[in-house]
BALOBA-1460 file (C-alpha; in Angstrom, 3 decimals):
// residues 64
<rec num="1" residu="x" x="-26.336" y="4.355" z="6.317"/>
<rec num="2" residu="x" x="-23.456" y="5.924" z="4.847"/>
<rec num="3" residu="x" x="-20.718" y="3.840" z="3.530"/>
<rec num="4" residu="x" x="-17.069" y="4.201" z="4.804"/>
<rec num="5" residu="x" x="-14.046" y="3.650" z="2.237"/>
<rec num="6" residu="x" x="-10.827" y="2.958" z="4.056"/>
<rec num="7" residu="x" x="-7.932" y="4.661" z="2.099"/>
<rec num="8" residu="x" x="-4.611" y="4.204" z="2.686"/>
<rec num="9" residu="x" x="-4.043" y="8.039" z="4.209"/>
<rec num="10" residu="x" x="-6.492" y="6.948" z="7.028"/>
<rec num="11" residu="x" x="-3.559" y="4.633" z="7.924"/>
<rec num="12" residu="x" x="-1.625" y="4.662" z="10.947"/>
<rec num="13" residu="x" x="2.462" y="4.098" z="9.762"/>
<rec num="14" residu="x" x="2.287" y="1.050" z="12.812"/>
<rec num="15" residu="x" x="-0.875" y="-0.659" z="11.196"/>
<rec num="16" residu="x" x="0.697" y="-0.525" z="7.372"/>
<rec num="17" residu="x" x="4.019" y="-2.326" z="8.949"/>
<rec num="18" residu="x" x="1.768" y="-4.438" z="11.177"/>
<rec num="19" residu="x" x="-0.504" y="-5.158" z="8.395"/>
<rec num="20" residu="x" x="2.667" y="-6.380" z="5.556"/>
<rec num="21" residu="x" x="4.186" y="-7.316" z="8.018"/>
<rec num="22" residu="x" x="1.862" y="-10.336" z="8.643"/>
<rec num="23" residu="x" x="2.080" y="-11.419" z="4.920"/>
<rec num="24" residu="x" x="5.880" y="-12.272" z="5.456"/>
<rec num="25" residu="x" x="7.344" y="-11.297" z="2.161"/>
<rec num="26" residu="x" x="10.535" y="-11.087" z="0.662"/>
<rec num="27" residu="x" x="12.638" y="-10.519" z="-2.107"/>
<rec num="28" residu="x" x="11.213" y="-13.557" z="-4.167"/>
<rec num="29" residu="x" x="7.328" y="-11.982" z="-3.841"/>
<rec num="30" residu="x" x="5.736" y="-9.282" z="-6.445"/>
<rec num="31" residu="x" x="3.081" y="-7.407" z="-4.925"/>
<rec num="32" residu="x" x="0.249" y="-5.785" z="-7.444"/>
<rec num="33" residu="x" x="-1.253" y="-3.340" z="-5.656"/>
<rec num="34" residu="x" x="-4.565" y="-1.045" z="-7.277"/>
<rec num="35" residu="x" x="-4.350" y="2.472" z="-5.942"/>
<rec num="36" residu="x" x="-1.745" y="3.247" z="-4.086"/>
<rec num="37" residu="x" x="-2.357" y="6.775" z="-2.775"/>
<rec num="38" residu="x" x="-0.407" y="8.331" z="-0.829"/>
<rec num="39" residu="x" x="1.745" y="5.016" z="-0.320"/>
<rec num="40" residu="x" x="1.303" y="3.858" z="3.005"/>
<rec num="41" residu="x" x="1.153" y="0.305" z="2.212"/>
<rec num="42" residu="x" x="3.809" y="0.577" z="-0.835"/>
<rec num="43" residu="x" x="6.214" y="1.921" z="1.259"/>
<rec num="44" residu="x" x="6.178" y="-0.988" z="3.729"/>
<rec num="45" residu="x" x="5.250" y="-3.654" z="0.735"/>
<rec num="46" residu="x" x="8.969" y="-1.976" z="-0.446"/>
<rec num="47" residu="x" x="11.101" y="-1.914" z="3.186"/>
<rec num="48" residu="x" x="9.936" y="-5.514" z="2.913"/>
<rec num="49" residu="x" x="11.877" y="-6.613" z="0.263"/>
<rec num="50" residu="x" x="9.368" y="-7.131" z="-2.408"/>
<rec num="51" residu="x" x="8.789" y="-5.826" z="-5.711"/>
<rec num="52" residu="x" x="5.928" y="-3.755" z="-6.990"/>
<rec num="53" residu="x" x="3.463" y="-2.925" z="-9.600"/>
<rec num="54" residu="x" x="1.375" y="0.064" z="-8.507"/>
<rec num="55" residu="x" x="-1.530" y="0.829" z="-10.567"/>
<rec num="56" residu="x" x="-3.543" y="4.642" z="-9.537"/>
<rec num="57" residu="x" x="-6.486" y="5.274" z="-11.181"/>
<rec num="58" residu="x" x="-6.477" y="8.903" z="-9.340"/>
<rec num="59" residu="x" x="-5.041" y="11.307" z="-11.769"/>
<rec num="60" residu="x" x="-4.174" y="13.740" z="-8.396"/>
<rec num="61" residu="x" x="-2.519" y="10.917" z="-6.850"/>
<rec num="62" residu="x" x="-0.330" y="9.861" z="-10.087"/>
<rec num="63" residu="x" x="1.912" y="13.005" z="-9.290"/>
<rec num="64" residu="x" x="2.464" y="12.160" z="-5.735"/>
């Protein structure tokens, strides 16, 4: 069986903002978050308030 990795470009914008959007953050929360990709997730982890430390292991992706 082949095995599926979910990366954050497979994302639907609705899903990331659903998805943070459950945790509830705010200004207060830090968010470490270990590869970021295209940013998906960071973008709504930022619109949220929060702060964050982005680590890419992806040398193609640091540029983005």
């Amino acid at each position: 069986m082949a095995k599926h990795e979910l990366h954050q470009f497979d994302l639907r914008p609705a899903v990331a903002r659903e998805f943070i959007g459950d945790l509830d953050l705010g200004e207060s929360d830090q968010v470490f978050e270990i590869g970021p990709g295209l940013g998906a997730l960071t973008t709504e982890i930022l619109d949220s308030g929060a702060s964050v430390y982005a680590v890419e292991a992806d040398a193609a992706r640091v540029a983005i």
